[in-house]
C-alpha positions in Angstrom: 212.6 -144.4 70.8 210.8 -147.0 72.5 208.4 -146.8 75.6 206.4 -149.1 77.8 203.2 -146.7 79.1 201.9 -148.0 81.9 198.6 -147.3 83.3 198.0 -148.0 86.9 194.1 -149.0 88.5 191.8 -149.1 91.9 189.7 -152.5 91.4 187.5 -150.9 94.2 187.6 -147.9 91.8 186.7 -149.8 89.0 184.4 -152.4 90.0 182.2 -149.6 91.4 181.7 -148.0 88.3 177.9 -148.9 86.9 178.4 -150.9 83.7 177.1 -148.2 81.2 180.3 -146.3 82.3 182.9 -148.4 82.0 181.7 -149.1 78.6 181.9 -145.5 77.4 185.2 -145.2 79.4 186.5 -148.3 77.5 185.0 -146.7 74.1 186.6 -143.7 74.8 190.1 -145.5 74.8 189.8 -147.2 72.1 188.8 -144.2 70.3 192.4 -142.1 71.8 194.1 -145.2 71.0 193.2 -145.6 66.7 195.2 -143.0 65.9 198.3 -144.1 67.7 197.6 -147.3 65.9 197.2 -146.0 62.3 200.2 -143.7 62.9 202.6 -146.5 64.3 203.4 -144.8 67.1 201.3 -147.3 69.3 202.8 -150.6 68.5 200.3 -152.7 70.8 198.1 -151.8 73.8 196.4 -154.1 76.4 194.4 -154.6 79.4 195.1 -156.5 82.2 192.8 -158.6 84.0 191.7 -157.8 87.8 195.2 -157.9 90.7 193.0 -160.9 91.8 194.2 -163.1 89.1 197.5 -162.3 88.5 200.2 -164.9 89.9 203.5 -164.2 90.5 206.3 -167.1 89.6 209.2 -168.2 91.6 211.7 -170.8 90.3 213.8 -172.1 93.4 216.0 -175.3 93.6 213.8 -177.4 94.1 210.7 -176.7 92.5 208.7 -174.2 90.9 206.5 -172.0 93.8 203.3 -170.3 92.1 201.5 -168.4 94.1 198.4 -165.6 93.9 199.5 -161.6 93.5 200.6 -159.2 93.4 201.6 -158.4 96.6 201.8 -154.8 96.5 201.3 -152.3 99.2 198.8 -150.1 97.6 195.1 -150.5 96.4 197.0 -149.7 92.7 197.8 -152.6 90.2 199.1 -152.0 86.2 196.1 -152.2 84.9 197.0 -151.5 81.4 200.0 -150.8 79.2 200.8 -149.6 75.8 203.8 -150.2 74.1 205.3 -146.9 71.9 208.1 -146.0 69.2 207.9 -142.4 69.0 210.2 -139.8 67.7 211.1 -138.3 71.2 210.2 -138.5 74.8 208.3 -135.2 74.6 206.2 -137.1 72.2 205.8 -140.1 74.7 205.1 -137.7 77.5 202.4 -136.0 75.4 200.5 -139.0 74.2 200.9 -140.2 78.0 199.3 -136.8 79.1 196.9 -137.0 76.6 195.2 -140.7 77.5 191.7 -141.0 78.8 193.1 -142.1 82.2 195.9 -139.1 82.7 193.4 -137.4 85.3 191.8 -140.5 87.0 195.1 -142.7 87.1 198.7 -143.1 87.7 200.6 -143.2 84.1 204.4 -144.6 83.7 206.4 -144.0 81.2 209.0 -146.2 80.9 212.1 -146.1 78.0 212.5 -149.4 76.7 216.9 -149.7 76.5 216.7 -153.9 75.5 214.1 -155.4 72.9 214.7 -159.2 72.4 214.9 -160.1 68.9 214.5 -163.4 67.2 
């Protein structure tokens, strides 16, 4: 079974974190997430750059409309995501619970019921 993890952030959060701990923080995910890896469990994982340079992407008659986002309600953005094929969901909700993140930040789990193939 397949799952997107989604990990949510604060840029405020973030950004005010002195640069000697986000480094460690960022060490400490990679070393949760080589396991995963080797295992094949974890198929890929990313990070997301800052809200501030997202855009979102309209096509309308007429034109393409690009404009700056997200626009969400809340301080929180997906910040990062990892994308699993694991034996169960108990198995996705335990490595989701298990992440560096699972008591600073929002996690989503999310079953993955299309993949496009080529």
């Amino acid at each position: 079974m397949k799952y997107l993890m989604m990990i949510y952030g604060n840029t405020e959060k973030w950004s005010s974190l002195p640069q000697e701990e986000w480094k460690a923080l960022t060490e400490k995910v990679d070393a949760y997430s080589r396991p995963l890896l080797e295992s094949g469990e974890m198929l890929s994982g990313f990070g997301l750059a800052d809200a501030d340079r997202a855009r979102v992407v309209r096509s309308r008659p007429g034109g393409t409309i690009v404009t700056d986002g997200p626009y969400l309600e809340t301080k929180e953005y997906m910040a990062s995501g990892y994308l699993l094929d694991v034996a169960s969901e108990a198995r996705a909700l335990e490595i989701a619970a298990t992440h560096p993140y699972a008591a600073e930040e929002s996690i989503e789990l999310w079953p993955i019921e299309h993949e496009a193939r080529a």
